[in-house]
N, C-alpha and C positions, 0 to 999 in steps of 0.2 A: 719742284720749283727751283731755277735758277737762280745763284747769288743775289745776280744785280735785281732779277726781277719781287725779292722779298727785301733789299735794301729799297726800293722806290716804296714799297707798301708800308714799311716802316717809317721811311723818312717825310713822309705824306703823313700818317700818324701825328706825329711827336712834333712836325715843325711848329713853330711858337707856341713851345711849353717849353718847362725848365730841361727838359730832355735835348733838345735842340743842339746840335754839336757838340754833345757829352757821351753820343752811342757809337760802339766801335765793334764789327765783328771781328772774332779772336780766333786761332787756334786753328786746327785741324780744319774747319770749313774756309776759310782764306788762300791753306796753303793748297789743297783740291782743287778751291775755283782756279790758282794759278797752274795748275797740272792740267785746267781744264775735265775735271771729274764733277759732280756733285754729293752732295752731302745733305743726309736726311736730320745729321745730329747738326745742330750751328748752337755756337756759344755767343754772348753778347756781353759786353764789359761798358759798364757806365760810369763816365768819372764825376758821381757824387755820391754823400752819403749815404746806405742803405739803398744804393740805384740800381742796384738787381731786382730786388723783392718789388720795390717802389713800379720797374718799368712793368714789372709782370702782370701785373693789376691793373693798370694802365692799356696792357693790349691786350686782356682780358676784357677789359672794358669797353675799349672803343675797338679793337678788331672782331673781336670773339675768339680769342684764344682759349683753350680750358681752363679752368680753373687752377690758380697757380699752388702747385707743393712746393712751399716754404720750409727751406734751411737755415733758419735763425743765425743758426750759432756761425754758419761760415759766408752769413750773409748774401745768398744763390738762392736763387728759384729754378722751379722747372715748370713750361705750359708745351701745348700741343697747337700748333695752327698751321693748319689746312695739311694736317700728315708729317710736319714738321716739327720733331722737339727743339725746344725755345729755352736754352740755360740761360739764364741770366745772372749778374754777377757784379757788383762794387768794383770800380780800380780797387785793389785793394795790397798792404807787404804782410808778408807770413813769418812768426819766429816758430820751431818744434823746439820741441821736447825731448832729448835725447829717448831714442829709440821708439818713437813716438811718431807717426807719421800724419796725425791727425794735427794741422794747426792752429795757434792761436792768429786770427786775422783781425785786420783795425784799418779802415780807408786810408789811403793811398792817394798819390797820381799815377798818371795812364804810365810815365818810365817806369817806376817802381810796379808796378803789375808787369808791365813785358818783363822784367828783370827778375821775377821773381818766376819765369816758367822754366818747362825743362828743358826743350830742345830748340836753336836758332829756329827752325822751320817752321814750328808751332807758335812764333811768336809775333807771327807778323799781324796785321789787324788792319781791317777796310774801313775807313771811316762811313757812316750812315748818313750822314749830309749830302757828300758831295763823291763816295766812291774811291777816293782817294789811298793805296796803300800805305800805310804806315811801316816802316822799317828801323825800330827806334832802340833794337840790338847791334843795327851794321851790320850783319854778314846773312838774314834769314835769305833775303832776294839770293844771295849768290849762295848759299850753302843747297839753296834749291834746287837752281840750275845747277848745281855741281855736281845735287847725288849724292849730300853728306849731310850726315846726322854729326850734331855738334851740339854738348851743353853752351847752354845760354853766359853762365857765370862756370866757374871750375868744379871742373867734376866731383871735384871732394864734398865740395859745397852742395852742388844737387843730388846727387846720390847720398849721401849723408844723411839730407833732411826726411829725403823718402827715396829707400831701397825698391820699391816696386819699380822707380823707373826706369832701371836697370832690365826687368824684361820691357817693360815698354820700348827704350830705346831699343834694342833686340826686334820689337815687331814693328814698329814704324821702317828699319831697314828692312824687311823683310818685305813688309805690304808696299812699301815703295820700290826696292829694287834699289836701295843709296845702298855706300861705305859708312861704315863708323871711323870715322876720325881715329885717327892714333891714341891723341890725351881724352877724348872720348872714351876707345876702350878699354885703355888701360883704367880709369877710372871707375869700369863694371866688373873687371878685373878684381880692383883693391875690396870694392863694396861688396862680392858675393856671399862672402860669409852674414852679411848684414838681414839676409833674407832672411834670416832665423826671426827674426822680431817682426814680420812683416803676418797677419793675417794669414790664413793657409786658404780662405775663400776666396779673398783678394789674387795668389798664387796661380788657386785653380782655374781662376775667369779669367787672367793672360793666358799660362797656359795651354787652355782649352783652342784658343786663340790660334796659339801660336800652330796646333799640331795639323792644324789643317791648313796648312802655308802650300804653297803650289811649289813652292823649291822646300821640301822637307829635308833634303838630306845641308842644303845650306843652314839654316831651322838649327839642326840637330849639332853641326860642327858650328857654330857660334855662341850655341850655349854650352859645347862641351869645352870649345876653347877659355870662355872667359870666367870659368871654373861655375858658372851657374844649375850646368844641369847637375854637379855631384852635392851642389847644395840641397834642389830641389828633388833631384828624382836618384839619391845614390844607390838606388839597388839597380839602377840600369846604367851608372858611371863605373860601377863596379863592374861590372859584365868585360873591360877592357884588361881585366887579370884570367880569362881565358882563352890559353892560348892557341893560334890554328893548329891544325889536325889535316891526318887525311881525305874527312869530310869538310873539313870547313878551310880557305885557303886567308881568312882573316881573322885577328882575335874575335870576342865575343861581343863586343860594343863596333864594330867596325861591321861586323854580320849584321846587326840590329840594325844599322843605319844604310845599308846596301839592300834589309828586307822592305824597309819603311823607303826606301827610291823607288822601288816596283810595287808600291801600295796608290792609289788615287788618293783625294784629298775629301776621302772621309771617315769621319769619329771614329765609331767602331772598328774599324779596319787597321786606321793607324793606329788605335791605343795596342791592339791586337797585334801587329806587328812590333809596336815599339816594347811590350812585356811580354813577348812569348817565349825570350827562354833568360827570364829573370832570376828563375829558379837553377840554373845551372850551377853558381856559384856554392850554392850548398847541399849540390848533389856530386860534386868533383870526386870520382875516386879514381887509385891509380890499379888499373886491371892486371893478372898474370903474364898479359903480355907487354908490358911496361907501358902502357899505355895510358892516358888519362879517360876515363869513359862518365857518363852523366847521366843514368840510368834513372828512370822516370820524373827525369827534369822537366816538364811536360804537363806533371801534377803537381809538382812543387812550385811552377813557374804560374799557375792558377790558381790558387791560393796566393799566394804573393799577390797579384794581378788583383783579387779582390780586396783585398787590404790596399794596397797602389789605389783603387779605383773610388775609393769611398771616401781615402783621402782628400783625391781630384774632384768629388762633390759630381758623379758621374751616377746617372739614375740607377736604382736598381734593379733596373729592367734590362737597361744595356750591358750594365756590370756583369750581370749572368751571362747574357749573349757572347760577350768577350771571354770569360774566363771558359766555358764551353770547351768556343773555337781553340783555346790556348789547350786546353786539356787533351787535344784530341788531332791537333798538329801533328804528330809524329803517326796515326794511326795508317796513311797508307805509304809507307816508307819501304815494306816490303811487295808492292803490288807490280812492281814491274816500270820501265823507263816510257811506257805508253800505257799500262793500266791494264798489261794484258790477263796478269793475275789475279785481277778481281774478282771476288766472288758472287754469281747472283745474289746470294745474301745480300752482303756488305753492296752493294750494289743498292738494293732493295730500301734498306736501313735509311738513306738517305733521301727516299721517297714521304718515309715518316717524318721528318723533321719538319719544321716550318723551311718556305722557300728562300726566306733573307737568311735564315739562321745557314743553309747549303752552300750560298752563296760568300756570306763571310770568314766560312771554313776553306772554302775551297778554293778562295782568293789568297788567302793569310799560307794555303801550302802551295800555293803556285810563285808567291812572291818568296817565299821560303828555301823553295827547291830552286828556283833562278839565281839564289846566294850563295850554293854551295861551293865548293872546288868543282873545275872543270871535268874531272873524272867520276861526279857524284852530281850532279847539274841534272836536270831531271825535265828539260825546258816543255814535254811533250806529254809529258802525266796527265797533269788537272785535266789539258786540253782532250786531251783522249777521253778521259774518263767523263768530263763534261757531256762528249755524245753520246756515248756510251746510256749515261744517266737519260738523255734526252731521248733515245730508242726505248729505254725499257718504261720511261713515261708515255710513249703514246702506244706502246704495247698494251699497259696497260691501262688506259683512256679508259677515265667514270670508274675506276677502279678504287677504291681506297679504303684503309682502315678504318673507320668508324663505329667500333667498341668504341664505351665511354664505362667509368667507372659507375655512372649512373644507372646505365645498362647490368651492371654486373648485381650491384643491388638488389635491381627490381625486379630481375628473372631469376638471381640465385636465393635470393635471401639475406645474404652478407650484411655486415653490419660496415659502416663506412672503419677507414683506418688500415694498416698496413698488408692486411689480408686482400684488400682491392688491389693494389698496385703490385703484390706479387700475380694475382691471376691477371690479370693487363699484359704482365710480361709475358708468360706463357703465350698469351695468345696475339701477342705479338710473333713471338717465335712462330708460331705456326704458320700467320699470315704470309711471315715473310718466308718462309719455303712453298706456303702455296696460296699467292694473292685471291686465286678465285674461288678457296673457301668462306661455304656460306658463314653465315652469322648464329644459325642454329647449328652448323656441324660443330664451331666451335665453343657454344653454349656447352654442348653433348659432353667437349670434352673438359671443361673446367671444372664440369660436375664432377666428373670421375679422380678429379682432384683433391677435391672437398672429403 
């Protein structure tokens, strides 16, 4: 539903009641409807006492909104109508608590609430009467049209009172495509160490946001520059103390952010990218040939990566997927510049996997290999090997491993526990040197294990 078309359903509502030219949409769905986008989230700001909670119940009642969840303490509700979340909220002015990003709030006028937001842009507000923009900072209209994110009041001021909006601002440029203002950035600049007091859930849920930005490599030099990502993510700030090589023609964080350019814009892939060689920093040694080398950085950078990932409040489903893929990046390094080395095996190996888990591997070393030094560049690998895998898939069509541990069980006798999963290997191994043994030949031979 369009702006205007849920401001007439509203203003039909509320006309003669006490609501009546005290309702004003705010924030992000104002400055959209003037980008011409829509917005599924709308906030609503009401200049009377308790007139958040109060309108909630109210279009509960006479619309059929859902039932409102009431936020006492910061005087905001939230309802659902017609597929639309419906904030609602008091004019209301904010004092924190040092280090405290939680406020204490007390009703307001409509200035003092614009005044009291984070960004010119977020601040403009449509009146529900009559349609009418409100611009009651001076510069939101023009800082719109101009492409620039700009604190409302001084950046000391907004960032101060809550450090999150330091990535916020970060991803409103991003999702729009603005500049940050000069005294803007500099003032996400002064606040990054501030992050430290800020929730790590709160963190993860920008964040998460932020890494799947369609300009990732802009993303990554904006929070590297305004010293945020070595607040938040320093084991991947650190990565810029490893320096280029005859394989790698950039240091170590300049790699990471040229792997995550030739990644698309999803989760697993960029988290994959953005930690897979996190571990290098504490695999550095200097080899016989004066050399710096980083020898199983690969499984130290997987490890890390899980720890990295549980931080980021990242399931532990995909956690695995990702550290996996990270653990196993290096494994076809020596196959050849078209994959001509591969082995039917290894070949084979990749048939067992799950098919996103081949695909996330095999994206994470194609983007990987496209990072190198031009004499180490590898642009033709995955793709060869891609067919390659795609041939020996429909060679072997209806063909597939299907032992199960339960299998091993019921026809050996075994008792469930570590003795299943060494006999699984075995006959994996065998599989994969000859797929088109039966199921009984390889029964026959697990026995003779036992």
């Amino acid at each position: 539903m369009k702006l205007p078309e849920l401001r007439a359903l509203i203003h039909t509502a509320i006309e003669h009641t006490e609501f009546a030219g005290k309702v004003y949409f705010a924030g992000g769905c104002v400055r959209d409807h003037l980008l011409g986008k829509e917005s599924t989230d709308i906030d609503l700001t009401v200049e009377l006492p308790e007139g958040g909670v109060r309108l909630a119940w109210y279009l509960h009642e006479q619309l059929g909104a859902s039932h409102p969840i009431v936020y006492q303490r910061f005087g905001t509700a939230m309802t659902m109508f017609k597929g639309i979340k419906l904030e609602t909220v008091m004019t209301r002015a904010e004092s924190y608590r040092p280090q405290n990003r939680n406020p204490k709030v007390c009703h307001s006028d409509l200035y003092n609430d614009v005044m009291r937001r984070d960004f010119t842009v977020n601040s403009l507000l449509m009146s529900v009467a009559d349609g009418c923009i409100l611009d009651l900072c001076e510069r939101g209209r023009q800082d719109l049209a101009d492409g620039i994110i700009r604190c409302v009041r001084e950046p000391q001021l907004t960032f101060g009172e809550d450090p999150l909006r330091l990535l916020r601002g970060i991803r409103f440029a991003l999702r729009l495509g603005f500049e940050i203002e000069p005294i803007t950035a500099a003032g996400i600049r002064d606040h990054a160490t501030d992050l430290q007091y800020i929730k790590q859930e709160r963190i993860a849920e920008e964040f998460n946001k932020l890494i799947v930005m369609k300009d990732i490599e802009r993303t990554m030099r904006l929070l590297e520059s305004s010293g945020v990502l070595a607040q938040i993510l320093p084991e991947v700030a650190a990565l810029q103390a490893i320096l280029p090589n005859r394989y790698h023609h950039l240091n170590g964080l300049e790699h990471t952010f040229e792997v995550l350019r030739y990644c698309p814009p999803e989760p697993l892939l960029r988290w994959a990218a953005l930690l897979h060689d996190v571990g290098k920093v504490q695999c550095e040694v200097l080899g016989k040939d004066n050399m710096l080398h980083y020898y199983g950085h690969e499984i130290k950078s997987a490890k890390l990566a899980a720890s990295i990932l549980k931080r980021f409040m990242i399931a532990a489903q995909d956690s695995s997927r990702i550290t996996k893929a990270i653990a196993k990046h290096m494994v076809y390094k020596n196959i050849g510049y078209q994959a001509e080395r591969i082995s039917l095996k290894s070949l084979r190996k990749l048939i067992l996997l799950p098919e996103a888990d081949v695909e996330l591997l095999l994206s994470l070393i194609h983007a990987d290999n496209l990072s190198h030094a031009p004499d180490y560049c590898m642009p033709e690998q995955i793709p060869c090997l891609r067919e390659q895998l795609s041939k020996e898939l429909k060679k072997l069509s209806g063909i597939r491993f299907n032992l199960t541990g339960k299998d091993l069980i019921s026809e050996l006798g075994v008792q469930q526990g570590p003795l299943v999963g060494k006999l699984l290997k075995i006959a994996k191994h065998k599989w994969l040197e000859d797929p088109e043994i039966s199921q009984e030949a390889l029964m026959r031979i697990l026995r003779e294990k036992l």
